[in-house]
C-alpha positions as CSV (number, residue, x, y, z in Angstrom):
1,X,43.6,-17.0,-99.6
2,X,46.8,-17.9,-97.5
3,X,50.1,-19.4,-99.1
4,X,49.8,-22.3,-96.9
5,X,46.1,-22.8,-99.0
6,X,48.5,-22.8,-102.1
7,X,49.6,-26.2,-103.6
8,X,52.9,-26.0,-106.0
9,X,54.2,-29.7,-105.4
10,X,51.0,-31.1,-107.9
11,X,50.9,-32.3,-111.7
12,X,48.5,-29.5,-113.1
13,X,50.9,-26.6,-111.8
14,X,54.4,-28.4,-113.1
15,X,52.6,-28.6,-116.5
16,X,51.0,-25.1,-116.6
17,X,55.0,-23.9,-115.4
18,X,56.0,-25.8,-118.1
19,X,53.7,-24.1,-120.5
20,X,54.4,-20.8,-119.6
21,X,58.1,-21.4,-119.6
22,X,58.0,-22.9,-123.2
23,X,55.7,-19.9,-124.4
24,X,58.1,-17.1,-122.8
25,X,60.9,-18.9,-124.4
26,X,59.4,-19.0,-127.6
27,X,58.0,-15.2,-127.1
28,X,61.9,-14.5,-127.0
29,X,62.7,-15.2,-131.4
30,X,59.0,-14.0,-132.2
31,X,59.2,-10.9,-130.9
32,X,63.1,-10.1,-131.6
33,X,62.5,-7.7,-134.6
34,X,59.0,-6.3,-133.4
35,X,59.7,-4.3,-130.3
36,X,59.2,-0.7,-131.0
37,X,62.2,-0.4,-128.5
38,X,64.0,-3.2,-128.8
39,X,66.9,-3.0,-126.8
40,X,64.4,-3.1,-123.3
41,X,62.2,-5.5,-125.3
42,X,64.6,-7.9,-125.5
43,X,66.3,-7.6,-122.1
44,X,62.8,-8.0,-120.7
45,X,61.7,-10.8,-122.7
46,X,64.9,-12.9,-122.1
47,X,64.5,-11.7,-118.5
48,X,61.4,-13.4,-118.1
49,X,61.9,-16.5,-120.2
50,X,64.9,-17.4,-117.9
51,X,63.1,-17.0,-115.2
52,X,60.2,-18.9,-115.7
53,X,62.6,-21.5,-116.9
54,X,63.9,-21.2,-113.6
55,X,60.5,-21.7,-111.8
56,X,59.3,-24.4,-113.6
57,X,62.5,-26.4,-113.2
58,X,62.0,-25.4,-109.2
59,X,58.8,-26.7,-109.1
60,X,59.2,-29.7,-111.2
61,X,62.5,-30.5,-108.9
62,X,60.1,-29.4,-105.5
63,X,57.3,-31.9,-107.0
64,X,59.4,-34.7,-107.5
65,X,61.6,-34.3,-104.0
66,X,58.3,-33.3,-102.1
67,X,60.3,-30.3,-100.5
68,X,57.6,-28.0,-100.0
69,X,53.7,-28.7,-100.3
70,X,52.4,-25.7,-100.5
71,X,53.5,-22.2,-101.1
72,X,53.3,-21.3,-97.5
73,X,55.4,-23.7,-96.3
74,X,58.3,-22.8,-99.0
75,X,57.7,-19.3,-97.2
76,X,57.8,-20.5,-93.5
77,X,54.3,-18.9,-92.8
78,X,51.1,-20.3,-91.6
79,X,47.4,-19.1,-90.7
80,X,47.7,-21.4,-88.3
81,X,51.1,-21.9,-86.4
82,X,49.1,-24.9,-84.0
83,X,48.7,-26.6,-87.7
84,X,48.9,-30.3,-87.1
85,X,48.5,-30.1,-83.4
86,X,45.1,-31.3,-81.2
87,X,45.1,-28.2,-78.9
88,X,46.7,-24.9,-77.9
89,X,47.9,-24.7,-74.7
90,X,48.4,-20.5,-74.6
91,X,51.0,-18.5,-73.5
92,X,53.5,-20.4,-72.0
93,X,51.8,-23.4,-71.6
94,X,49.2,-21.7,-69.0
95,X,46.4,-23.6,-70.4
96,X,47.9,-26.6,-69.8
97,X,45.5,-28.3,-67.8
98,X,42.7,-27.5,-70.2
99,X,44.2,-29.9,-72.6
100,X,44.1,-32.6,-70.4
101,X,40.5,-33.7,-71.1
102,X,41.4,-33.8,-74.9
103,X,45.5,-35.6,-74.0
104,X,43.6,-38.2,-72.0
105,X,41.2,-39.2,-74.3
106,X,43.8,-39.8,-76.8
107,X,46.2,-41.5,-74.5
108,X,43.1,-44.2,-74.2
109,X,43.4,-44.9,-77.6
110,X,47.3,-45.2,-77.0
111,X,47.8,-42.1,-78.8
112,X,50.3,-39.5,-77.7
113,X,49.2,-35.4,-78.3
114,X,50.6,-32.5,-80.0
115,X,49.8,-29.2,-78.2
116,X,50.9,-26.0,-79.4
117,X,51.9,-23.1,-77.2
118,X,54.3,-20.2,-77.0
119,X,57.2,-19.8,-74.8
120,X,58.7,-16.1,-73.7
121,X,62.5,-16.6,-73.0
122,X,63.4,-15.8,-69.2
123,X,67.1,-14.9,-70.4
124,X,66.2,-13.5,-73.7
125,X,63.0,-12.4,-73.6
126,X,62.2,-13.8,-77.6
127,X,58.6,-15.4,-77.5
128,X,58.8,-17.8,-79.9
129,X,55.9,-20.8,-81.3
130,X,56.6,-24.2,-79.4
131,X,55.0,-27.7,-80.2
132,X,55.2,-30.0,-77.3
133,X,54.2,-33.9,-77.8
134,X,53.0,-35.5,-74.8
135,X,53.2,-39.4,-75.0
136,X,50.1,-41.6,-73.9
137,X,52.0,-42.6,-70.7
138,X,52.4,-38.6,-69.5
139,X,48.3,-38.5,-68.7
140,X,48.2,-42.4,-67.2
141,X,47.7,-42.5,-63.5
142,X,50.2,-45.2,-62.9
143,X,52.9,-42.7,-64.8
144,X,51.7,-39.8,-62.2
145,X,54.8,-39.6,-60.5
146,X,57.1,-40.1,-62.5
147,X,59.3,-37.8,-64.2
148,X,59.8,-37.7,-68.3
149,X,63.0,-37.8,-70.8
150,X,63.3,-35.0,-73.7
151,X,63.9,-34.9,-77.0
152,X,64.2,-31.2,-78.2
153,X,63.2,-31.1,-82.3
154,X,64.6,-28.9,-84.3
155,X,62.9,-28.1,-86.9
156,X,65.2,-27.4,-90.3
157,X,65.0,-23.8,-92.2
158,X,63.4,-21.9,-93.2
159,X,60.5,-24.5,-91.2
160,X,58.2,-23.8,-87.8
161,X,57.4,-26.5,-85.7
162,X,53.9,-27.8,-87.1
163,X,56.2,-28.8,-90.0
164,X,57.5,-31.5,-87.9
165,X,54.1,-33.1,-87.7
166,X,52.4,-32.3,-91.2
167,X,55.4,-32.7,-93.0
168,X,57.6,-35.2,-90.7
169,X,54.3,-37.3,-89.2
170,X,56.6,-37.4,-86.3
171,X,53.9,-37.4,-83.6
172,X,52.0,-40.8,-85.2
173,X,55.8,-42.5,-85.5
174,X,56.4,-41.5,-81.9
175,X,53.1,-43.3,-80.9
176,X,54.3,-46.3,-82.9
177,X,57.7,-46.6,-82.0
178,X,56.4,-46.2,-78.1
179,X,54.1,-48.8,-78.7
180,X,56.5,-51.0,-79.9
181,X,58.9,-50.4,-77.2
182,X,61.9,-49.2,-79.7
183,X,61.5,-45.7,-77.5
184,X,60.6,-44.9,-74.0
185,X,57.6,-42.6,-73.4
186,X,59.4,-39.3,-74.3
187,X,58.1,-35.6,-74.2
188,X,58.9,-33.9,-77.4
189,X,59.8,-30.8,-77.6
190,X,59.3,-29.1,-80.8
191,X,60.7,-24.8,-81.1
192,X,60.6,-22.6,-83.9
193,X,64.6,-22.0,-84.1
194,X,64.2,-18.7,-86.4
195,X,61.0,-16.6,-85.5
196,X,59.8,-14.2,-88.4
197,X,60.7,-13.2,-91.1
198,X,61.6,-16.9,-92.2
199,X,63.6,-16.3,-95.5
200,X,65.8,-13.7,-94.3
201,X,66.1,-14.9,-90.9
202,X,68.4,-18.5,-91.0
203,X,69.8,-18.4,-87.1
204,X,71.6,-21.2,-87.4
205,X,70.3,-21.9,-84.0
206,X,73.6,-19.7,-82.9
207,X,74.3,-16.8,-80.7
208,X,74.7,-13.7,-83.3
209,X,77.4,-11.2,-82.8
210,X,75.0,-8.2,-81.5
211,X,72.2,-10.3,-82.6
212,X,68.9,-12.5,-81.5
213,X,70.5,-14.9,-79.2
214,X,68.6,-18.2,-80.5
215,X,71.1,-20.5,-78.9
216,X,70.5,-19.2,-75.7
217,X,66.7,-19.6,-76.3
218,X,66.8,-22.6,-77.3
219,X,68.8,-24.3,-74.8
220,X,68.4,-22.3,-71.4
221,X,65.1,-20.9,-72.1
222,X,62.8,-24.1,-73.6
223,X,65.1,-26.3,-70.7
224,X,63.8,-23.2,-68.1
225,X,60.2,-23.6,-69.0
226,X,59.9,-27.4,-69.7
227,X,61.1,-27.9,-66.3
228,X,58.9,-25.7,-64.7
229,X,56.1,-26.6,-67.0
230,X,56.4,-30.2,-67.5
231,X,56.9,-33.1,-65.6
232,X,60.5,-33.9,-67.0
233,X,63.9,-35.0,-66.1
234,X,66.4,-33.0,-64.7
235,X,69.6,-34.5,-65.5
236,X,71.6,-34.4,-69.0
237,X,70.8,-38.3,-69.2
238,X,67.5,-37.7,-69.8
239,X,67.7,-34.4,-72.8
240,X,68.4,-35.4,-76.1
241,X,68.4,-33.2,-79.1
242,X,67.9,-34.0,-83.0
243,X,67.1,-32.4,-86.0
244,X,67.4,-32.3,-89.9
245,X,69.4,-30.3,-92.5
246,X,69.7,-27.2,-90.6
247,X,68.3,-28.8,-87.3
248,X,71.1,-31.4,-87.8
249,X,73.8,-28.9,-87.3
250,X,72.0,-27.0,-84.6
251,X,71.3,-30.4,-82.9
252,X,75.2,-31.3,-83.0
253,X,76.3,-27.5,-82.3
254,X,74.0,-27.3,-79.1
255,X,75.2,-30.7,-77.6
256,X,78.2,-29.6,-78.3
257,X,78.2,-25.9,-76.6
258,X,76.1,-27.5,-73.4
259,X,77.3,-31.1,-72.6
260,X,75.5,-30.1,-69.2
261,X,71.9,-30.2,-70.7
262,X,72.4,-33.0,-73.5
263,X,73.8,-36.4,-73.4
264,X,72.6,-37.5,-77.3
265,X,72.4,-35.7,-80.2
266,X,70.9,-36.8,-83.7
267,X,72.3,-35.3,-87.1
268,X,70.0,-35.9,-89.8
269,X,72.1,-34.6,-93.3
270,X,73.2,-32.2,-91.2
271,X,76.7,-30.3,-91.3
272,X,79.0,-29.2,-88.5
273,X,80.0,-25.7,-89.5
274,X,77.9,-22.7,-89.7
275,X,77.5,-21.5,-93.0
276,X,77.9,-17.4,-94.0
277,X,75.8,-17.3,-97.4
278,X,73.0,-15.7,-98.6
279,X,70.2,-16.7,-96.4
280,X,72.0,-16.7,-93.4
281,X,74.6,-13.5,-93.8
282,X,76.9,-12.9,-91.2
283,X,76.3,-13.7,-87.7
284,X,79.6,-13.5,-86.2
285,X,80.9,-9.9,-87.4
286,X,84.8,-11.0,-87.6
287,X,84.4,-12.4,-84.7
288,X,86.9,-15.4,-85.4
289,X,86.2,-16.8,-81.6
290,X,82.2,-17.1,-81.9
291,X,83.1,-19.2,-85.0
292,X,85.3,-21.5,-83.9
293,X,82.8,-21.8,-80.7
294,X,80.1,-22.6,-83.4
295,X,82.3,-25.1,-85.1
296,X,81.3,-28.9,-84.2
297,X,84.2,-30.6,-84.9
298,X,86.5,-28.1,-83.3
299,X,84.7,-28.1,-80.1
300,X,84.4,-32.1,-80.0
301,X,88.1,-31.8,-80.6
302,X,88.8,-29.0,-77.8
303,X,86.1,-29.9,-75.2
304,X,85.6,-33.7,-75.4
305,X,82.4,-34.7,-73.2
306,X,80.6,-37.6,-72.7
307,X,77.9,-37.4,-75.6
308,X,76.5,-39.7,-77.7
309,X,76.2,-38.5,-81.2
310,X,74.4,-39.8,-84.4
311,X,75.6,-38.2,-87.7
312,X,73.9,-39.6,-90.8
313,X,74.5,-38.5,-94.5
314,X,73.0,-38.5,-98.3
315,X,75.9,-41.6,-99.6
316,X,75.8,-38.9,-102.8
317,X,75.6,-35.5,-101.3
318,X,79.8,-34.7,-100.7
319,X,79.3,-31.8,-98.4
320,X,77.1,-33.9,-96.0
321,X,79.9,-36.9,-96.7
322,X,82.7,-34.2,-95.8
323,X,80.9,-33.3,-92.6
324,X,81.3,-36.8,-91.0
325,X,84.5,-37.0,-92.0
326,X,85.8,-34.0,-90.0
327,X,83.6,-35.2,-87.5
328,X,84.7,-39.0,-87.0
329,X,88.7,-36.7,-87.1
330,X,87.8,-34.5,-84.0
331,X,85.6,-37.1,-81.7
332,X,87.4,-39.1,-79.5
333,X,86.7,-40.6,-76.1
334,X,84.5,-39.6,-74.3
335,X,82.5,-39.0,-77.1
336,X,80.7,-42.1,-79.2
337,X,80.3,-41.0,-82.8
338,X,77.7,-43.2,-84.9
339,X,77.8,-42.3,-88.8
340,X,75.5,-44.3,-91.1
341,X,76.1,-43.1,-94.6
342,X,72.5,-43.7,-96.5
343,X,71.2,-45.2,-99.9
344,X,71.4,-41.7,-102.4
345,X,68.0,-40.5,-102.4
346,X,68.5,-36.9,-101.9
347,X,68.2,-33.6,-99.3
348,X,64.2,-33.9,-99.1
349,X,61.3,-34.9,-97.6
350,X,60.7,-38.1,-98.9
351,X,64.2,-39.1,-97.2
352,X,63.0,-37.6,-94.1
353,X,60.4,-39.7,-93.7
354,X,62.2,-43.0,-94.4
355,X,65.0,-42.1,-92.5
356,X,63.0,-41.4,-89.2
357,X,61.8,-45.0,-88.1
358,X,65.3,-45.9,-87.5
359,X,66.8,-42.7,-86.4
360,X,63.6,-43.2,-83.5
361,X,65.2,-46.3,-82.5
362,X,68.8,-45.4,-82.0
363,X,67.4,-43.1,-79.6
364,X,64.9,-45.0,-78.7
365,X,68.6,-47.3,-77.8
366,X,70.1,-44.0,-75.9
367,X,67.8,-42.0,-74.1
368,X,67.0,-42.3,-70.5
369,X,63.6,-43.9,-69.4
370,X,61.0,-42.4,-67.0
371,X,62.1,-42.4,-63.1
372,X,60.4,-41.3,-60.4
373,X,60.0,-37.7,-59.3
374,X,62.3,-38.3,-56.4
375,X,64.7,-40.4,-58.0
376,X,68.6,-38.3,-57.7
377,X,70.2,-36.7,-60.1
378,X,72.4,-38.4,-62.0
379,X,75.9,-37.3,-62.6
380,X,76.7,-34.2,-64.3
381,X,79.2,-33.0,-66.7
382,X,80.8,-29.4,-66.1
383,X,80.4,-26.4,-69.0
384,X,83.2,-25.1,-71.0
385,X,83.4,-21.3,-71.0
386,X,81.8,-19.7,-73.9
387,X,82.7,-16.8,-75.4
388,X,80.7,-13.3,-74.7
389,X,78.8,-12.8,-78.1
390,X,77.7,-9.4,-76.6
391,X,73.7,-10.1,-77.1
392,X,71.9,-9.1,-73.7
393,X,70.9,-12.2,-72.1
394,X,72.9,-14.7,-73.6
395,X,74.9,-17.6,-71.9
396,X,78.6,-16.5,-71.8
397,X,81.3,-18.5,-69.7
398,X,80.4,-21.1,-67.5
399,X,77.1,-19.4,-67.4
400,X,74.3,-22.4,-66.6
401,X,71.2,-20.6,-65.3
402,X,67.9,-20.1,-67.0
403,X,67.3,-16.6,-65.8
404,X,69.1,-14.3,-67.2
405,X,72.6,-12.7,-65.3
């Protein structure tokens, strides 16, 4: 049996942790005087009372904040990474056009598709899972020649991207929020930001110091083979960017770095820093410069550009409150700033899902619509020179290609 075939979030296991915890803490007096060694008894059995203590308040907390389902997806692994999508397009994308019969037949019944695929990174060479949503309107003849906008998902640690759709149920509020004309007929594009092993692997979405250069696959290399894949838009107007938790600072943090690729950005309880803790460690090496390029609010500060930025935070949670604050400090004109500060209802799930309806129509209220193919570019926004990380195929100065330098 797989971990993702593993339910932890449901009434009968909270009570059986329960159980156990009260039985190992009541093992701890009972068997004080009987251990034929009983300094290691002891230790052991107050070792193991705490921590089933421990697991059954993690659970009962993960039941009632619906964090994580199942066991697999509290370990970031799947059977199935194309979970919660309708077909697999292959290796980047190159069966495509065999999930057109299948994308078509939902778009009759006004229904976008999910299609999972993998993408190899021309610059970095990482091959990584990707989920792409293609909207009802991509497949309609009358939309043939026209060309798409972008949102790029990012999905929050230690996730993959079929969490976005059997945790989120993003692709059935895209259809509805399409139909209701609160958002133009977007691609979505959906990446896996931190690649295996999940739990002792948090990127940050960041270009490590000598490490995997994620930021450089997320933005250059997904941007490379969308555009060559996909029917999309070319210009920054039409690339947005979003994400929660985690994918809300690497949604902010890659607008931020590229202004040339992203006009809008979306910060769901996200932060603006990049933490150095235990699951992430450290992925800068002293290198002060990489930090402060990493830094949100630094680089709004130092390299204003014309973005359009939605921040959003837990009214309860002071970290995530913090966060807009330095934020709203350090963005000026041209950058618009939009902080909504929510109803307390915690860092979970649950919030997610309520959250996501409006966050779909503020950018629903920003993002370009379809054009046509040969429609021009519209105006660009120059790069600011980033700093050399020293990972082999990473962006680095004013560095805009998608093939590596």
């Amino acid at each position: 049996m797989h971990a993702s075939a593993i339910r932890i979030d449901t009434l009968p296991v909270v009570l059986g942790a329960a159980v156990v915890a009260l039985v190992a803490v009541a093992a701890v007096p009972w068997a004080w005087d009987r251990w034929r060694h009983r300094t290691p008894g002891r230790v052991g059995t107050t070792v193991l009372a705490v921590m089933a203590v421990v697991a059954a308040c993690g659970l009962a907390v993960n039941s009632a904040g619906s964090f994580f389902p199942t066991l697999g997806s509290l370990l970031g692994t799947s059977p199935n990474p194309g979970e919660g999508t309708v077909a697999d397009a292959g290796p980047d994308g190159r069966d495509l056009d065999r999930t057109l019969p299948t994308v078509r037949e939902r778009a009759g019944a006004g229904k976008g598709s999910m299609l999972h695929l993998t993408v190899t990174g021309h610059r970095t060479g990482m091959t990584r899972d990707v989920d792409v949503y293609l909207p009802a309107a991509y497949s309609a003849p009358e939309w043939a020649g026209f060309r798409f906008p972008v949102i790029e998902w990012i999905p929050h640690f230690p996730g993959e991207p079929r969490q976005v759709a059997t945790l989120y149920g993003l692709p059935d509020l895209l259809d509805q929020q399409i139909a209701a004309h609160r958002l133009p007929p977007a691609v979505v594009i959906v990446p896996d930001p931190n690649g295996e092993p999940r739990l002792s692997h948090d990127s940050e979405c960041v270009d490590a110091v000598s490490g995997p250069a994620d930021d450089t696959f997320l933005s250059a290399d997904v941007r490379g083979w969308a555009q060559h894949a996909l029917r999309l838009r070319a210009d920054r107007e039409g690339w947005a960017v979003a994400g929660w938790s985690s994918g809300g600072y690497c949604a902010l943090d890659l607008a931020a770095r590229h202004p040339q690729w992203f006009s809008v950005a979306v910060s769901m309880s996200g932060y603006d820093v990049t933490p150095h803790d235990v699951e992430t460690g450290d992925l800068f090496h002293g290198r002060d410069d990489i930090r402060h390029a990493n830094d949100v609010s630094a680089v709004l500060r130092e390299h204003p550009s014309p973005l359009r930025l939605l921040a959003t935070a837990d009214g309860a949670a002071g970290d995530e409150r913090a966060a807009l604050d330095r934020l709203h400090a350090a963005a000026a004109s041209p950058v618009q700033l939009t902080t909504w500060v929510l109803p307390p209802s915690g860092h979970n799930l649950n919030s997610v899902r309520t959250e996501l309806p409006a966050v779909l129509t503020w950018l629903g209220g920003q993002l370009g619509s379809p054009v046509p193919a040969d429609a021009p570019p519209a105006d660009g926004v120059p790069p600011w020179p980033l700093p050399d990380p020293g990972t082999p195929g990473c962006l680095r100065g004013t560095d805009t290609s998608v093939q590596p330098s």
